[in-house]
C-alpha positions as CSV (number, residue, x, y, z in Angstrom):
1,X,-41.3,-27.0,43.6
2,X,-40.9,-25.9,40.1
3,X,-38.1,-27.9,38.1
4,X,-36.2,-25.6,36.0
5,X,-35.8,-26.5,32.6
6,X,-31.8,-27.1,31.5
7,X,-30.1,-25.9,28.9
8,X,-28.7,-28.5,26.4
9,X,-25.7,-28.2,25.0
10,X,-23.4,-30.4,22.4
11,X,-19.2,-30.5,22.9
12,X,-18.0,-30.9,19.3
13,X,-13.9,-31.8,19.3
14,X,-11.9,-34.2,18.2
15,X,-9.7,-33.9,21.3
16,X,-10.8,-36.0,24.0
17,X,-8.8,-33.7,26.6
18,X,-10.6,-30.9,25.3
19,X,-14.1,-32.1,25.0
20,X,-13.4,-33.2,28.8
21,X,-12.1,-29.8,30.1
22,X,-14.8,-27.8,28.5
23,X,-17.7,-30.3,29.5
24,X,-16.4,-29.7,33.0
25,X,-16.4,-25.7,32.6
26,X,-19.9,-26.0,30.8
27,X,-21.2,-28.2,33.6
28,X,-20.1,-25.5,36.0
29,X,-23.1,-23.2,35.2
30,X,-25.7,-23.1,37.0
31,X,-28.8,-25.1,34.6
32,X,-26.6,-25.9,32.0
33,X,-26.3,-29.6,30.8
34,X,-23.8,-30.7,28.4
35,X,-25.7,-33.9,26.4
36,X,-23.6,-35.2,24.3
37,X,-20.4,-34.6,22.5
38,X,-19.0,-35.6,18.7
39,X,-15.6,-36.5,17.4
40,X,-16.0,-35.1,14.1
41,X,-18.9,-33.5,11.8
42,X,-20.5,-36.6,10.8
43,X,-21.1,-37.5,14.5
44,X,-22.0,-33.8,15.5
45,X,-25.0,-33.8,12.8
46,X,-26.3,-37.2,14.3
47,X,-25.8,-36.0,18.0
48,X,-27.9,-32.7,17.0
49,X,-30.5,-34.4,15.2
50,X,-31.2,-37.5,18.3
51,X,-30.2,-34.5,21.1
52,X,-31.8,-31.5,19.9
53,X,-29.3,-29.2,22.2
54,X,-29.7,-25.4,22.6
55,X,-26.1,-24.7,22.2
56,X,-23.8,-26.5,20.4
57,X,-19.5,-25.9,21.0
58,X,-17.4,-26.5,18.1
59,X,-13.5,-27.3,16.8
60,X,-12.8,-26.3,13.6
61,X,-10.0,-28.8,12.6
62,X,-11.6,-32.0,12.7
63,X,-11.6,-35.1,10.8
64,X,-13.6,-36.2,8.0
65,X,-16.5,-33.4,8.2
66,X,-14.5,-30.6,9.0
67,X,-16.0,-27.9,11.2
68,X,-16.5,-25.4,8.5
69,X,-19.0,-27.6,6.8
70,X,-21.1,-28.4,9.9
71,X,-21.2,-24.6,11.3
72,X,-23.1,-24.3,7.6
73,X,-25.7,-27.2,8.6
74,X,-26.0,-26.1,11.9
75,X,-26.4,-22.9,11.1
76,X,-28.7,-23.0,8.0
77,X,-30.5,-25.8,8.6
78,X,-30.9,-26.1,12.2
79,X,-30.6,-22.5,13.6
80,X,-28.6,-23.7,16.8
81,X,-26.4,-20.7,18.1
82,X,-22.6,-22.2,17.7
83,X,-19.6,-21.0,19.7
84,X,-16.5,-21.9,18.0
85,X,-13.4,-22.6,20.4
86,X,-10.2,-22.9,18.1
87,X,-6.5,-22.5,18.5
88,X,-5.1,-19.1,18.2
89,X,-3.0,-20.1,14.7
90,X,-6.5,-20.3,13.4
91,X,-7.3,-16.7,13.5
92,X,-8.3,-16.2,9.8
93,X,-10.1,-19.3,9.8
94,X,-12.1,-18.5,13.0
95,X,-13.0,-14.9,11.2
96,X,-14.2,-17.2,8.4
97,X,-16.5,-19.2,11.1
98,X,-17.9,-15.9,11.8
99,X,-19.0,-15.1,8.4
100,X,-20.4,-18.5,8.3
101,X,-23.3,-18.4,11.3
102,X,-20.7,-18.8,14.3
103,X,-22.0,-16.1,17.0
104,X,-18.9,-16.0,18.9
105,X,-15.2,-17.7,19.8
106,X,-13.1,-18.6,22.3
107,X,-9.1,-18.5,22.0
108,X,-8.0,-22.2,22.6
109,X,-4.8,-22.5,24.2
110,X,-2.1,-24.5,21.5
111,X,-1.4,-28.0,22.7
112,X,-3.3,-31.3,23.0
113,X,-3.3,-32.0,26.0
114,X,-2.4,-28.4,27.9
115,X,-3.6,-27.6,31.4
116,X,-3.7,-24.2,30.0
117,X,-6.9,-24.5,28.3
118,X,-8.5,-24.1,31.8
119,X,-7.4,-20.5,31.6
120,X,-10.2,-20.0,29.1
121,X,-12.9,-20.9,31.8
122,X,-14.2,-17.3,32.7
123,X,-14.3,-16.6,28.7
124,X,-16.4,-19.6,27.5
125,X,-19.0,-19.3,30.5
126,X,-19.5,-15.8,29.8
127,X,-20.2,-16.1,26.3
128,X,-22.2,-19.5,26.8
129,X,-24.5,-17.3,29.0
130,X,-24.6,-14.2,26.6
131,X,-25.7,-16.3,23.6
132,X,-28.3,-18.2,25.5
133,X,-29.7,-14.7,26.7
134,X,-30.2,-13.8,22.8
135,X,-33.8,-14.0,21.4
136,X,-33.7,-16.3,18.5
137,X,-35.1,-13.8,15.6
138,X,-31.4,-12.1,16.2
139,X,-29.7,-16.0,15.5
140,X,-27.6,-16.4,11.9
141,X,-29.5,-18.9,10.3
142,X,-33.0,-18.0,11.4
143,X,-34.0,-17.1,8.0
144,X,-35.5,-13.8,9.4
145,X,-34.8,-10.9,6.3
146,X,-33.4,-7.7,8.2
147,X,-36.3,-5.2,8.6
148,X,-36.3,-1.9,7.1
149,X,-35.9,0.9,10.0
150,X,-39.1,0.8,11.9
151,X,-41.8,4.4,11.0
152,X,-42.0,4.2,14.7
153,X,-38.2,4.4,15.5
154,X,-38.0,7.4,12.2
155,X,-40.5,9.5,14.1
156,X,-39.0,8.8,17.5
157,X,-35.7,10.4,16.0
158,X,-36.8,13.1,13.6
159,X,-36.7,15.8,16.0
160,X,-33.6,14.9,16.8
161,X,-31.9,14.8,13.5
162,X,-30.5,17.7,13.0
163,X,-29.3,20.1,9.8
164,X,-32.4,18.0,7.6
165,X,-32.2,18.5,3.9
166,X,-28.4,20.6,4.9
167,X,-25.4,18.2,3.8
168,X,-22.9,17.2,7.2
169,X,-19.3,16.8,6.4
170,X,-17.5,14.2,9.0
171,X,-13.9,13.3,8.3
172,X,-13.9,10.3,11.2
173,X,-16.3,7.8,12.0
174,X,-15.4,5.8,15.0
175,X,-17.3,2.2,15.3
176,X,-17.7,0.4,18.3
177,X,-18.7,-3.5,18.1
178,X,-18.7,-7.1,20.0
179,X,-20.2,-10.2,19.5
180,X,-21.9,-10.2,16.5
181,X,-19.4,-7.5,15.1
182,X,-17.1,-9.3,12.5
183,X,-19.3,-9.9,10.2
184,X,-21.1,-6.5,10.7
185,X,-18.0,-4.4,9.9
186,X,-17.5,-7.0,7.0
187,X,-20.4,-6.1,5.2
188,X,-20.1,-2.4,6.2
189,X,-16.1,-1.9,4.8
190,X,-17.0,-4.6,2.1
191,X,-19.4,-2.1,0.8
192,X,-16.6,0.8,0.3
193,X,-15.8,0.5,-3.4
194,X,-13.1,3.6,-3.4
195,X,-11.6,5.3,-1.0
196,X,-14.1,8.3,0.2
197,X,-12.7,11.6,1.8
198,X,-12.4,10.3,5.4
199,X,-11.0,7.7,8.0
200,X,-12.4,4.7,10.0
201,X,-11.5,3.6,13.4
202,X,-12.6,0.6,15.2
203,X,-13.1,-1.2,18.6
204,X,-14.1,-4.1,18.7
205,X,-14.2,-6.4,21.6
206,X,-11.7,-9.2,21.0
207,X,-8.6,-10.5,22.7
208,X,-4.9,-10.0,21.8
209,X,-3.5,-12.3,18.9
210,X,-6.4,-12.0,16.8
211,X,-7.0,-8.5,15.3
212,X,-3.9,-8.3,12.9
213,X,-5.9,-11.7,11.3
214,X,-9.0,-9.9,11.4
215,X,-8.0,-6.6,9.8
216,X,-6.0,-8.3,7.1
217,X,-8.9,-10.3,6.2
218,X,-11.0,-7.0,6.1
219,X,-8.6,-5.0,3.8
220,X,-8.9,-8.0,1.4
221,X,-12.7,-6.9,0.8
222,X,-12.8,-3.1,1.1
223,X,-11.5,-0.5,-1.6
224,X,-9.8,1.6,2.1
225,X,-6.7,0.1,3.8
226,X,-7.4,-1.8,6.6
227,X,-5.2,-2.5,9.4
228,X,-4.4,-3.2,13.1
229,X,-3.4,0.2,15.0
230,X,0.1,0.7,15.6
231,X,1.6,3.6,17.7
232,X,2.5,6.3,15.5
233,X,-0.1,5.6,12.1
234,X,-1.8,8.3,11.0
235,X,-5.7,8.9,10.8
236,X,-6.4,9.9,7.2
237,X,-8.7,9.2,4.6
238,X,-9.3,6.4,3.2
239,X,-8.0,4.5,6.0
240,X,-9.0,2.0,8.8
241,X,-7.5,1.6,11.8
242,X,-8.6,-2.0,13.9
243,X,-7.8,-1.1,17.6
244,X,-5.4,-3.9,18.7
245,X,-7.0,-7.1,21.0
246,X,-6.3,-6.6,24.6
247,X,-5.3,-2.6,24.3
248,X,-7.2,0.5,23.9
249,X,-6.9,3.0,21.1
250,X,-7.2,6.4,21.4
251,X,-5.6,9.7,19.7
252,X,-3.0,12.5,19.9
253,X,-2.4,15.5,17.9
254,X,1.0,15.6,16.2
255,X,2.3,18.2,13.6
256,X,-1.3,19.1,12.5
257,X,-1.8,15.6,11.8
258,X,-3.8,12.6,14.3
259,X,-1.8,10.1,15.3
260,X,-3.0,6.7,17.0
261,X,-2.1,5.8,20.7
262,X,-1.9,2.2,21.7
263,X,-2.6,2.0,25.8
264,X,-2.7,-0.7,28.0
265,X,-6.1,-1.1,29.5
266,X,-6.3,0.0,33.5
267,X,-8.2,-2.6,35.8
268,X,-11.6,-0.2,35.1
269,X,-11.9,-1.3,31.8
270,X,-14.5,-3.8,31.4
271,X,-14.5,-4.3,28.1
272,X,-11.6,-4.3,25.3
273,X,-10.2,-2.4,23.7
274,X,-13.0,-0.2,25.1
275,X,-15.4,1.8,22.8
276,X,-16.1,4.9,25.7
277,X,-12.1,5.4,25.7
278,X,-11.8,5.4,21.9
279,X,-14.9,7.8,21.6
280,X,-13.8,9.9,24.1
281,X,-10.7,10.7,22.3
282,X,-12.3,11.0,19.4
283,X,-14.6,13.5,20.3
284,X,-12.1,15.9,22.0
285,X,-9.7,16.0,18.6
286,X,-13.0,16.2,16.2
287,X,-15.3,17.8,17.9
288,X,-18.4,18.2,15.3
289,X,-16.6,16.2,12.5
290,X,-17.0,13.1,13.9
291,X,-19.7,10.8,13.8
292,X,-19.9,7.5,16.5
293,X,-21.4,4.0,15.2
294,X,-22.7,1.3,17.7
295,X,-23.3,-1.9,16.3
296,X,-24.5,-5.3,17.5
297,X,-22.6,-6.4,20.9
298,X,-23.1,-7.1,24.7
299,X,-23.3,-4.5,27.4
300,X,-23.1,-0.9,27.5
301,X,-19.9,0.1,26.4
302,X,-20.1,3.2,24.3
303,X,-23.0,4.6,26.2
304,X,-20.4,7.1,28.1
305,X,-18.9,7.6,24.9
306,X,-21.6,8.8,23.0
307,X,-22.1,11.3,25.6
308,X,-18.7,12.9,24.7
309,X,-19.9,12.9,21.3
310,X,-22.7,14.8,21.7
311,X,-20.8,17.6,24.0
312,X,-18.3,18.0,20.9
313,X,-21.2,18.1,18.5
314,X,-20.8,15.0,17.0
315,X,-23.5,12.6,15.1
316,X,-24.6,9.2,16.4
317,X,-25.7,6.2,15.1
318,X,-26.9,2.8,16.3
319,X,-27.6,-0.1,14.8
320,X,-31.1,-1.2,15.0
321,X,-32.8,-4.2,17.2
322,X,-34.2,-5.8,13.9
323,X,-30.3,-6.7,12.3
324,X,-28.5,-6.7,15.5
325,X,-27.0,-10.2,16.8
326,X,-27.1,-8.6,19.9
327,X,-29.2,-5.6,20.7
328,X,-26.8,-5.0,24.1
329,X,-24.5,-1.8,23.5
330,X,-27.0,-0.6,20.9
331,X,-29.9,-0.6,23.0
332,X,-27.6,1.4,25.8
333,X,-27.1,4.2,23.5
334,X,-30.5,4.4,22.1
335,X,-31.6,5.0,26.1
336,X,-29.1,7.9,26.3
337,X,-31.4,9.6,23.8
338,X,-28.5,11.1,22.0
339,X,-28.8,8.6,18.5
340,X,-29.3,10.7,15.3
341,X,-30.8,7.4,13.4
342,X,-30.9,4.0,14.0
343,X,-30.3,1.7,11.2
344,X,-30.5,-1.6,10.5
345,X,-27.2,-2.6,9.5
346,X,-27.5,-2.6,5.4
347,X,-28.6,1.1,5.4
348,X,-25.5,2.0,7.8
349,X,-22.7,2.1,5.2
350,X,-24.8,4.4,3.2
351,X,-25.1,6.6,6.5
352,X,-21.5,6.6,6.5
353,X,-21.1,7.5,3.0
354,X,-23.7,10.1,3.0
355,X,-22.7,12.0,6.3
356,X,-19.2,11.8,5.1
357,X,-19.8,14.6,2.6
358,X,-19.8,12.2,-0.1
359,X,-22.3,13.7,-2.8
């Protein structure tokens, strides 16, 4: 009988409740080992080196080493995929984790000792299993440059871009994203230096309590207005609009003038705030004038989407396999055969820019 091979992993907390409780939910999937755990950053570094895990779990408030300085080791110099589990009053600081390597996070429930940080069992065994699924040329940290888009890919698409050498005008570009996707739109909005003639708005997968952090942080780098959705705000230019964690976003006509919707999601949705909804309402307001963006994340959300896009009209663009963190909801779009380009992601602002009858 063939032995299967486990998967390593190293529980990095300063908690000994918590590296307890999430050794026991690690343990729970099926050829997963947890190895070793650390105290603090010093200890984690040691543990990786003797250990040599697959996986490695981190805290970010730790002493001595905090975890900010070992996410950059691990990431940089050792290439191990990190999932950072943190309290929720350390949104900004988890966004920052992000930037830094960390593939993913997990809300920690506040409290030492709580039994509450069981709740986050489904969420941490999903996402342990999603980053050991990825192949690790997509890791932060692998040293891999992003490749240019592919001749291959440009030919595959060429008969399908339409209105070559004509200039398109799109006033909204809606951008779907997941794991993988923080640092994505970061670069992408980062890369606005003025506010061009049309609006932004976003899904991306993330649970309540953290998106306010996260779009805060984002306005802080673009030249557009960044912020979480509220009922009521307006879609103009020069603006972006964060869907809310835990809700779905979608539009209404008010006045002559779009107006966001904040909606609870129904037991259907898989994923949110869910991309297909957003797109879907996007597409029936804008019809040709808007232009969908799919960028690194697990699963297929966005391929129904898409679809509505293309009914209205609308452009489409996926981010390519080369850049990608996860080629998941990309790759389900791309095999709707509706994408206008795929791009890897530092050609994708310039997309944006250019399709948004920016001369």
């Amino acid at each position: 009988m063939v032995q299967v091979k486990k998967i390593k992993i190293v529980v990095i907390d300063d908690s000994a409740f918590s590296r307890r409780t999430i050794t026991k939910m690690l343990q729970g999937i099926p050829d997963v080992e947890v190895v070793g755990y650390a105290i603090n950053g010093e200890e984690g570094i040691q543990k990786v080196i003797a250990l040599k895990p697959d996986l490695v779990t981190l805290d970010l408030e730790m002493p001595k080493m905090d975890g900010f300085t070992l996410l950059r080791i691990l990431t940089t110099r050792f290439s191990i995929p990190v999932i950072v589990i943190s309290v929720l009053s350390g949104a900004d600081k988890v966004f920052r984790a992000l930037e830094l390597g960390a593939l993913d996070f997990v809300s920690k429930p506040s409290g030492t000792a709580s039994l509450d940080l069981l709740s986050i069992r489904e969420d941490i065994q999903k996402k342990v299993l999603q980053i050991l699924a990825l192949k690790s040329k997509n890791l932060p940290g692998s040293g891999l440059p992003a490749a240019p888009e592919s001749a291959q890919t440009d030919a595959l698409l060429k008969s399908r871009r339409s209105g070559t050498g004509q200039k398109r005008s799109i006033d909204l570009f809606a951008i779907g994203s997941s794991t993988g996707g923080p640092p994505a739109l970061q670069q992408i909005f980062s890369s606005f230096d003025r506010k061009y003639p049309f609006a932004v708005v976003v899904a991306q997968h993330m649970p309540p309590g953290f998106t306010k952090a996260f779009a805060d942080r984002l306005d802080r780098s673009s030249a557009f207005d960044v912020k979480e959705a509220e009922e009521g705000d307006l879609v103009i230019p020069g603006r972006i609009l964060v869907a809310p964690g835990g809700m779905n976003l979608v539009f209404d006509v008010c006045g002559g003038q779009v107006t966001a919707r904040i909606v609870a999601p129904s037991d259907a949705d898989r994923y949110v705030p869910s991309v297909d909804l957003m797109l879907e309402s996007c597409a029936g307001i804008y019809k040709k004038r808007v232009a969908a963006v799919i960028l690194t994340g697990m699963g297929n959300d966005g391929s129904r989407g898409v679809r509505a896009i293309k009914e209205h009209g609308g452009y489409v663009i996926a981010e390519s396999e080369e850049t990608a963190v996860v080629y998941g909801m990309p790759r389900e779009v791309v095999a709707t055969g509706l994408v206008d380009r795929i791009l890897p992601l530092h050609n994708v602002s310039n997309e944006i820019i250019s399709k948004g009858g920016v001369s």
